[in-house]
OpenMM code with the backbone's topology and positions (N, CA, C; nanometers):
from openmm import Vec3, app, unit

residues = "UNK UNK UNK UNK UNK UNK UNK UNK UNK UNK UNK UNK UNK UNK UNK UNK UNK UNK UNK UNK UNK UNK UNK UNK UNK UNK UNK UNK UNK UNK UNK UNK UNK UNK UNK UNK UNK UNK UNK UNK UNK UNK UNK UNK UNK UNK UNK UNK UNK UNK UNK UNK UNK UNK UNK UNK UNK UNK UNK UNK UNK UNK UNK UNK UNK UNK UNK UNK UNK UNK UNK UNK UNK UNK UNK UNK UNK UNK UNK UNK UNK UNK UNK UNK UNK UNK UNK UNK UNK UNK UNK UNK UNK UNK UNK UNK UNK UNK UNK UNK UNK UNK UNK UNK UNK UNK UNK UNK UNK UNK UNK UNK UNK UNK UNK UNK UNK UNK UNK UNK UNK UNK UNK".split()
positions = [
    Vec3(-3.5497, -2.4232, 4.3279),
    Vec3(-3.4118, -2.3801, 4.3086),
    Vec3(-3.3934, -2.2432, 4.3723),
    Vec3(-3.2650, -2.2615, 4.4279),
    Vec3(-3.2771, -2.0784, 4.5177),
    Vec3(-3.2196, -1.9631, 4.3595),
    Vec3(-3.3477, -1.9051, 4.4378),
    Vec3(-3.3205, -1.7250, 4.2940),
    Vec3(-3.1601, -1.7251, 4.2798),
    Vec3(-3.0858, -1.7198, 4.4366),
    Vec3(-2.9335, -1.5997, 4.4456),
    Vec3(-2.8497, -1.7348, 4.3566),
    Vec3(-2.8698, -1.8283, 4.3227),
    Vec3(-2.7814, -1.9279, 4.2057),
    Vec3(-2.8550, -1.9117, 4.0775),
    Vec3(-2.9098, -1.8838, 4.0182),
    Vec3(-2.9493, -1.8830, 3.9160),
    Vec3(-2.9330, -1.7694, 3.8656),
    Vec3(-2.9079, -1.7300, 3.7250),
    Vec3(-2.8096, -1.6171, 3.6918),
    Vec3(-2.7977, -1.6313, 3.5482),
    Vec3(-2.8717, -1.5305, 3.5034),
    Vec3(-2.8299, -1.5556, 3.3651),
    Vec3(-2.7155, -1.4689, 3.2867),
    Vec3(-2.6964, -1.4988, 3.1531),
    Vec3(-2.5332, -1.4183, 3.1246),
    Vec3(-2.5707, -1.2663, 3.0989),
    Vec3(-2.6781, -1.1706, 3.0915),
    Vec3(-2.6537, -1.0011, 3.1506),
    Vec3(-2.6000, -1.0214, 3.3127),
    Vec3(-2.6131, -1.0959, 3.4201),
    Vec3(-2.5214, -1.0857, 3.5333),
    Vec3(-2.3593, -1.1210, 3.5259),
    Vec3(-2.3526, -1.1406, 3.4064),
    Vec3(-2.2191, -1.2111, 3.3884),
    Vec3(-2.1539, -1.0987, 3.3257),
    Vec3(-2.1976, -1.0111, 3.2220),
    Vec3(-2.1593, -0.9420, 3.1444),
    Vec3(-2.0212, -0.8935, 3.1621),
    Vec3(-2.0175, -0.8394, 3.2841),
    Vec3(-1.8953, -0.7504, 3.3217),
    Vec3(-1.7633, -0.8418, 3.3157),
    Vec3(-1.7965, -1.0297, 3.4220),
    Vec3(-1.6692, -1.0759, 3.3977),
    Vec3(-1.6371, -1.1197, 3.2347),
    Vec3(-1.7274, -1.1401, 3.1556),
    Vec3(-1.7468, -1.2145, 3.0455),
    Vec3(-1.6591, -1.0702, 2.9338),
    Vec3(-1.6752, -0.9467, 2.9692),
    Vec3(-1.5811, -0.8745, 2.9161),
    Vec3(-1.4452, -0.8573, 2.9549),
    Vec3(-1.4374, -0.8869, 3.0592),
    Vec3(-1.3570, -0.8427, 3.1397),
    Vec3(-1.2332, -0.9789, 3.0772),
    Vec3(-1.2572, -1.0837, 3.0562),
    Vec3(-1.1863, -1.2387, 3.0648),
    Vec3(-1.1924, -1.1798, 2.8764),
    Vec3(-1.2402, -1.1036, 2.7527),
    Vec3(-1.2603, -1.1361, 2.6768),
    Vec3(-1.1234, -1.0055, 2.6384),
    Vec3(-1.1512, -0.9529, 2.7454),
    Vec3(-1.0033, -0.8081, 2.6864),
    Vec3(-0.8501, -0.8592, 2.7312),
    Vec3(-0.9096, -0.9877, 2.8689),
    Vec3(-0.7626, -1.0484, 2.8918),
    Vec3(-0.7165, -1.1279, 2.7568),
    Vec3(-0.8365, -1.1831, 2.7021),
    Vec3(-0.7268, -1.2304, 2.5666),
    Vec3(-0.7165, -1.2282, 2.4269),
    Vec3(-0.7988, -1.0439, 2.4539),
    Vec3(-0.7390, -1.0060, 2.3290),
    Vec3(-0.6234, -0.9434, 2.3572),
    Vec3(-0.5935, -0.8713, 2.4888),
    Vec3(-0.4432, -0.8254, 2.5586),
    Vec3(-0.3654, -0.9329, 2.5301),
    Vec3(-0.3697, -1.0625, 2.5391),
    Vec3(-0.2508, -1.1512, 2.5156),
    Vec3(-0.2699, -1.1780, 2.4348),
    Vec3(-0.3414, -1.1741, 2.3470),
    Vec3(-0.3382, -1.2181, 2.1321),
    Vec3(-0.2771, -1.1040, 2.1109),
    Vec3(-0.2707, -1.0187, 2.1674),
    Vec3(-0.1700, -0.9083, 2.0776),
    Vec3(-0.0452, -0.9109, 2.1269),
    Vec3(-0.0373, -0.9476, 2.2673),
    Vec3(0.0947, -0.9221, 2.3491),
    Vec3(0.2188, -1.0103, 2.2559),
    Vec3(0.1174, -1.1158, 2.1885),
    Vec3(0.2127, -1.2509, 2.1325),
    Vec3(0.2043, -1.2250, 1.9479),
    Vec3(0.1419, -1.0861, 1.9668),
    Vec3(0.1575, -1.0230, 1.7703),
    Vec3(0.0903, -1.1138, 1.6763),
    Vec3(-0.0632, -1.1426, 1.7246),
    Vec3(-0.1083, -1.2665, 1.6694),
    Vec3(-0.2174, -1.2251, 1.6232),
    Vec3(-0.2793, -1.2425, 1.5251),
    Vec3(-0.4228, -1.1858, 1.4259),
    Vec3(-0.5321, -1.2732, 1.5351),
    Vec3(-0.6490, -1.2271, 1.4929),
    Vec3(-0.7569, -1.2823, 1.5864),
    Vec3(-0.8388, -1.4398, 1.4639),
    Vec3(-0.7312, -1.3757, 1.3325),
    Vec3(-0.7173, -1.4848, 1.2312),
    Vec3(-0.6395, -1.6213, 1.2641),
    Vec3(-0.5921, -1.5608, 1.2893),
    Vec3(-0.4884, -1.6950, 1.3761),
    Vec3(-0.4614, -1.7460, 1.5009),
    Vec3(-0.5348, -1.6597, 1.6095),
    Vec3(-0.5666, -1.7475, 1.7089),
    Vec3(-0.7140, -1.8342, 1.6998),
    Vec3(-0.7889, -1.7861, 1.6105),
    Vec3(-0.8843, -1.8524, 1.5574),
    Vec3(-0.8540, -1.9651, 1.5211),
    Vec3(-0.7402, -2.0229, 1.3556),
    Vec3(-0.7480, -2.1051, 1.3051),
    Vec3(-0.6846, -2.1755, 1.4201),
    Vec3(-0.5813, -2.1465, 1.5047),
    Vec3(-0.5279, -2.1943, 1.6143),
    Vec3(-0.5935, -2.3218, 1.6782),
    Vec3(-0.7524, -2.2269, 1.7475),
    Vec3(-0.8686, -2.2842, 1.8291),
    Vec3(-0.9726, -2.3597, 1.7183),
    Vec3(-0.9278, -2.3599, 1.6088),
    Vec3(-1.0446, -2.4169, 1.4892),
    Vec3(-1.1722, -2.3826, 1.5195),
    Vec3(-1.2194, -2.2579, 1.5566),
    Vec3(-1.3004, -2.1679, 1.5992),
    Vec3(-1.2905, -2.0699, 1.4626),
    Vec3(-1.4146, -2.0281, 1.4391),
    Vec3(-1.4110, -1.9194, 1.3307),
    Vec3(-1.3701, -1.7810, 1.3728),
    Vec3(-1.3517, -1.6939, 1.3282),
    Vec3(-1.2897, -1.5804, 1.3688),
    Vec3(-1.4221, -1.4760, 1.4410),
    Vec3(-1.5208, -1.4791, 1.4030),
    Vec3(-1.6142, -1.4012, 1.4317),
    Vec3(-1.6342, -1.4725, 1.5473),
    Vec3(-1.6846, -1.5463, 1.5680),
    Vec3(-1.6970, -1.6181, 1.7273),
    Vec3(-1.5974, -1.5546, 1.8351),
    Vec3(-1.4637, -1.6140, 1.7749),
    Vec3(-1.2959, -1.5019, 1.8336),
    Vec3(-1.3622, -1.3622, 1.9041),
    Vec3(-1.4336, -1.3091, 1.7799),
    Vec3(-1.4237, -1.1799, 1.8200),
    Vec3(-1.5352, -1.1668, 1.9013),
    Vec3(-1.6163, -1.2231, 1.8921),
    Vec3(-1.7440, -1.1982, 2.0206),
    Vec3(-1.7131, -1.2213, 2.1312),
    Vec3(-1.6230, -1.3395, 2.1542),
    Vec3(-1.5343, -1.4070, 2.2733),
    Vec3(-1.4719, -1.2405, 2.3275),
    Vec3(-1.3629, -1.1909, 2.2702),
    Vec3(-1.2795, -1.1000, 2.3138),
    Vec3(-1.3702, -0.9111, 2.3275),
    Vec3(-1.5117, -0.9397, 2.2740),
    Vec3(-1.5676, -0.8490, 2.3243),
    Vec3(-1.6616, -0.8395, 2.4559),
    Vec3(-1.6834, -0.9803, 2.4891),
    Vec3(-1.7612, -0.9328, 2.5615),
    Vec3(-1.9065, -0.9746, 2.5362),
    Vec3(-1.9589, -1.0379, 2.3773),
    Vec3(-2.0618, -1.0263, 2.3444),
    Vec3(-2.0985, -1.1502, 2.2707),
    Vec3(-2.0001, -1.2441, 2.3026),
    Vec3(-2.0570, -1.4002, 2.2322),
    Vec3(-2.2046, -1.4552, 2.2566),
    Vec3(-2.2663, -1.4798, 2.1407),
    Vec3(-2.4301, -1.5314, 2.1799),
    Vec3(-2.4040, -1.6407, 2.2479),
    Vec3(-2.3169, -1.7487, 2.1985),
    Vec3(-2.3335, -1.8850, 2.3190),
    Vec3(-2.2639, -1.8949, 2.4215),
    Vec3(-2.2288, -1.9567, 2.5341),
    Vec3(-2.1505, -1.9506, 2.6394),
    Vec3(-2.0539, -2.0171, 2.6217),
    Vec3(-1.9138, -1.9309, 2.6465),
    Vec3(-1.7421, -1.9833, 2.5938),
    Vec3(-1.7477, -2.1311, 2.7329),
    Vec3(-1.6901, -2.2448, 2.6657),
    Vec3(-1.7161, -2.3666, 2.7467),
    Vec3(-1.5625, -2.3245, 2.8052),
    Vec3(-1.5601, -2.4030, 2.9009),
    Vec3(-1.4350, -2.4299, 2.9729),
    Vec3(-1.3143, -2.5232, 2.9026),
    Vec3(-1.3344, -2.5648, 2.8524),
    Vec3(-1.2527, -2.6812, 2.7531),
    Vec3(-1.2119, -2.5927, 2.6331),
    Vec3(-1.3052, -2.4966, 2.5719),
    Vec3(-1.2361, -2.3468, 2.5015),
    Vec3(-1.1218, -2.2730, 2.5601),
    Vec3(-1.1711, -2.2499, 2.6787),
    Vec3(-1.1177, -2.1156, 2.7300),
    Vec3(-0.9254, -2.1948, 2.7782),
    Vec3(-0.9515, -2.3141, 2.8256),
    Vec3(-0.8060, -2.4113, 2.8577),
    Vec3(-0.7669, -2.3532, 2.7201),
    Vec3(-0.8034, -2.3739, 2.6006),
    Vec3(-0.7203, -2.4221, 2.4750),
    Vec3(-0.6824, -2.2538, 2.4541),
    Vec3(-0.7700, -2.1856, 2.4754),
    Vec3(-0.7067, -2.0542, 2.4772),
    Vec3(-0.6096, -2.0234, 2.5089),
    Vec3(-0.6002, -2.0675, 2.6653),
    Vec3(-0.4938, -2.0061, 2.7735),
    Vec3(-0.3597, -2.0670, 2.6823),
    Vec3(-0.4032, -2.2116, 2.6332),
    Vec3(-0.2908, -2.3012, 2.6125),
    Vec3(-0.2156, -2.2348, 2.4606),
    Vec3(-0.2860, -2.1486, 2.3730),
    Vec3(-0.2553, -2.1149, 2.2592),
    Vec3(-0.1643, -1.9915, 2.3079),
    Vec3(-0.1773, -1.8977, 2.3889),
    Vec3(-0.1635, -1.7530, 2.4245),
    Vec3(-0.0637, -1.7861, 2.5501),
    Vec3(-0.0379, -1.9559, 2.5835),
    Vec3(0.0881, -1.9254, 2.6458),
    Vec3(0.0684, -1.8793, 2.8037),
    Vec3(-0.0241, -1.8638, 2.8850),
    Vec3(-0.0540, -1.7638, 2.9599),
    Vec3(-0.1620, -1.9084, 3.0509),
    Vec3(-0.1883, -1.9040, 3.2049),
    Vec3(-0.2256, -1.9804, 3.2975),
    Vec3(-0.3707, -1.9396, 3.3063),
    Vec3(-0.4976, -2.0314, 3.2729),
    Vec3(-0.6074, -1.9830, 3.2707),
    Vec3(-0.6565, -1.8924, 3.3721),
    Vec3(-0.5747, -1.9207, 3.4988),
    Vec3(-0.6551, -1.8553, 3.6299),
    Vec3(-0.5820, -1.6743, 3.5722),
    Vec3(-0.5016, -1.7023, 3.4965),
    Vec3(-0.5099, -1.5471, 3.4731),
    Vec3(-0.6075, -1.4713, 3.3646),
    Vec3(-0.6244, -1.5514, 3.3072),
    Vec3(-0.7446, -1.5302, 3.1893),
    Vec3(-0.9079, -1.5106, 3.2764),
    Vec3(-0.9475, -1.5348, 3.3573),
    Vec3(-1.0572, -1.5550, 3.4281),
    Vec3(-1.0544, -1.4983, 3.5993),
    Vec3(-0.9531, -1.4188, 3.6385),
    Vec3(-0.9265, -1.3926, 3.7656),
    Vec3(-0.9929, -1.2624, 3.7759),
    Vec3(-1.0956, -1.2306, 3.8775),
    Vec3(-1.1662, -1.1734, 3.8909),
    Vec3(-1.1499, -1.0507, 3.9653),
    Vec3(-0.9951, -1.0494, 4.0771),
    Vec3(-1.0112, -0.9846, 4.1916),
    Vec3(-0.9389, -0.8385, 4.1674),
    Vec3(-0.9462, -0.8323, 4.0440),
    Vec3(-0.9161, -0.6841, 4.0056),
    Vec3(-1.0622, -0.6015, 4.0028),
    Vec3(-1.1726, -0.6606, 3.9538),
    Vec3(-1.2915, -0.6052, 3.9973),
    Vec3(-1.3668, -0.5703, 4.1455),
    Vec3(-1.2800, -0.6519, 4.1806),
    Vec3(-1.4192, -0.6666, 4.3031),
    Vec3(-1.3771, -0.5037, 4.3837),
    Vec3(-1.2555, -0.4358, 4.3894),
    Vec3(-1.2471, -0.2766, 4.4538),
    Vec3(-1.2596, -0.1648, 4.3340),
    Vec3(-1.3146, -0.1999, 4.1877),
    Vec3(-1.2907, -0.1160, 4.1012),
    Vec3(-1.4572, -0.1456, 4.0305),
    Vec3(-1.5001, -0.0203, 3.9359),
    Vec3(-1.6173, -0.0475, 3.8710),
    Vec3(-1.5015, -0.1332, 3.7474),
    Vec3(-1.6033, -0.1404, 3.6272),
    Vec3(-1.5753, -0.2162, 3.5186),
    Vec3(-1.4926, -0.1487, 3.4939),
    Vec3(-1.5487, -0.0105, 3.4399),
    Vec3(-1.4506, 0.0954, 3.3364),
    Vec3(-1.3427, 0.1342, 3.3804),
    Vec3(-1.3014, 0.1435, 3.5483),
    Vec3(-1.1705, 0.1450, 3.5858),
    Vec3(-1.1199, 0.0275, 3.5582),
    Vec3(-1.1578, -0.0906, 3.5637),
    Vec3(-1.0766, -0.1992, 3.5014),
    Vec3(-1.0365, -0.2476, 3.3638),
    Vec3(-1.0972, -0.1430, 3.2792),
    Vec3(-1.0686, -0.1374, 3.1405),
    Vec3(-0.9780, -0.0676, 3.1220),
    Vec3(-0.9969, 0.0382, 3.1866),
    Vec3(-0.8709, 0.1705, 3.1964),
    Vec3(-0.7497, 0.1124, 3.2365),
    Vec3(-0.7143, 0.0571, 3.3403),
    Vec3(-0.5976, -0.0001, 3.3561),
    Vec3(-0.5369, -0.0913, 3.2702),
    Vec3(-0.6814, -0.1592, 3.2389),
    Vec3(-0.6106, -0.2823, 3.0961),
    Vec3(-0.4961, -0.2069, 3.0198),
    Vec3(-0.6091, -0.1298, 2.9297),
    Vec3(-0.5608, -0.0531, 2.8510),
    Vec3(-0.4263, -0.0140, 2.8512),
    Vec3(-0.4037, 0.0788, 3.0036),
    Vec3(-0.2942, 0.1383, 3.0070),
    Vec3(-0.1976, 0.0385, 2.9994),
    Vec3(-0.2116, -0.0625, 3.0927),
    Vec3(-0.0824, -0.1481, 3.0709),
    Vec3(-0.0908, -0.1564, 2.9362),
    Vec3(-0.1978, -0.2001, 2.8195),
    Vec3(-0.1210, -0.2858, 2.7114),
    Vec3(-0.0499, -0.1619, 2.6292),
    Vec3(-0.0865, -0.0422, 2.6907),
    Vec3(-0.0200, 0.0616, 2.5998),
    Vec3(0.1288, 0.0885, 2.6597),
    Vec3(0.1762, 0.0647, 2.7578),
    Vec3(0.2894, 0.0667, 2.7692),
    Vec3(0.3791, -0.0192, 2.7620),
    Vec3(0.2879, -0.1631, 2.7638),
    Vec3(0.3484, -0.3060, 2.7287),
    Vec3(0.4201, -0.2761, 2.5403),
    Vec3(0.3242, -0.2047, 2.4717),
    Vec3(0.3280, -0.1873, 2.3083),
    Vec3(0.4448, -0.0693, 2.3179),
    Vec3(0.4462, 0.0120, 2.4204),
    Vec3(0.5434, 0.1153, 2.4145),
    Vec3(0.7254, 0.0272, 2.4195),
    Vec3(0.6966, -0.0308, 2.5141),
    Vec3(0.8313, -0.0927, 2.5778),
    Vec3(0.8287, -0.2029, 2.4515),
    Vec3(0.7746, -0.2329, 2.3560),
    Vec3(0.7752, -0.3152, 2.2836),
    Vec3(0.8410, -0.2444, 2.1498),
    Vec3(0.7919, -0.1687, 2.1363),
    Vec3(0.8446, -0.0969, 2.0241),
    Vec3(0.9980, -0.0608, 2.0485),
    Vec3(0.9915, -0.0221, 2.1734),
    Vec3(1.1752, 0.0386, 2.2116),
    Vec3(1.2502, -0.0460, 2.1979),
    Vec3(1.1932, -0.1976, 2.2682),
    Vec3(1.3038, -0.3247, 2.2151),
    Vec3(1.3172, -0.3261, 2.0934),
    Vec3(1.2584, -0.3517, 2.0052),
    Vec3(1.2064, -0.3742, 1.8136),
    Vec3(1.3273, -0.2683, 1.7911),
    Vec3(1.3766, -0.1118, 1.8468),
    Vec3(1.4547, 0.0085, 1.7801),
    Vec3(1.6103, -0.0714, 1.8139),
    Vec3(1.5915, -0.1219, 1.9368),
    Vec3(1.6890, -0.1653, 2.0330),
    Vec3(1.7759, -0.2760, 1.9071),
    Vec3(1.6671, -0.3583, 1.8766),
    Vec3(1.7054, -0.4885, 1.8476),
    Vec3(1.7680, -0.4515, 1.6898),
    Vec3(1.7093, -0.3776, 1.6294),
    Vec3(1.7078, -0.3172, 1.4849),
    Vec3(1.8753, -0.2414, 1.5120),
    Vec3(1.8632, -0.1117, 1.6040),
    Vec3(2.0362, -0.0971, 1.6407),
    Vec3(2.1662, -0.1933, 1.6576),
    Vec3(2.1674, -0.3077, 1.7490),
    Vec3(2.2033, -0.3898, 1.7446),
    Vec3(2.2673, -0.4458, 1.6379),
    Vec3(2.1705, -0.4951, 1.5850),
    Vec3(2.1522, -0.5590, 1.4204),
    Vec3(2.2360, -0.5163, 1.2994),
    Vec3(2.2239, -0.3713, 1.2970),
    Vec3(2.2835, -0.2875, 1.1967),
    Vec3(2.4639, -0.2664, 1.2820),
    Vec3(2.4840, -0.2773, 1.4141),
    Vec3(2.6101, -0.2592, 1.3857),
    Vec3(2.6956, -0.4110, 1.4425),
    Vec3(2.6466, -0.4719, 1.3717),
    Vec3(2.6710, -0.6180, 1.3809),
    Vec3(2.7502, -0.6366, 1.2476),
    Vec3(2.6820, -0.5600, 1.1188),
    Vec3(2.7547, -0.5881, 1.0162),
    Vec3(2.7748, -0.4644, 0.9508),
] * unit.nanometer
topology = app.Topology()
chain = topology.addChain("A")
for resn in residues:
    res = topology.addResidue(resn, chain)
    for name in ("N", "CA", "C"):
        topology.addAtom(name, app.Element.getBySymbol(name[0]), res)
């Protein structure tokens, strides 16, 4: 068997975090407990959370990761798309996560004041 295919999951690590912050970014984007995208996936929650760290002992199957995409609403190839790494180390690609989901939560909150204003002079 050639060495450069064979690969075990420490070579994986980086996308395997990387695919695990895309959906805890969209379990939150959709205001959803990691309780309930769990019971969702009839997956236990601790599994959930190894999934979205980065650090699951067994390997997330592909037939998971569909039901994911399919729970969270969102197209697997975006859950698993890689080509934000390939010009950035990891930690710049965490950093950006981040930032977006913090301004995604910012602009989220302003609608929520928005919607709450609205609301109140309705009646």
């Amino acid at each position: 068997m050639d060495e450069t295919l064979s690969f075990g999951r420490e070579d994986c690590r980086a996308e395997l975090q990387c695919i695990g912050l895309r959906i805890a970014y969209f379990r939150k984007l959709k205001n959803m407990t990691q309780v309930e995208l769990a019971d969702r996936l009839h997956i236990n929650k601790n599994y959930l959370s190894h999934i979205e760290s980065g650090s699951a002992n067994k390997a997330v199957s592909l037939p998971l990761l569909i039901k994911i995409a399919r729970a969270l609403e969102v197209e697997l190839s975006v859950l698993v798309d890689m080509n934000d790494m390939h010009n950035k180390n990891f930690s710049e690609v965490v950093n950006d996560m981040r930032h977006t989901f913090e301004e995604l939560k910012q602009l989220n909150s302003e609608l929520d004041k928005m919607m709450v204003q609205l609301n109140n002079e309705q009646y």
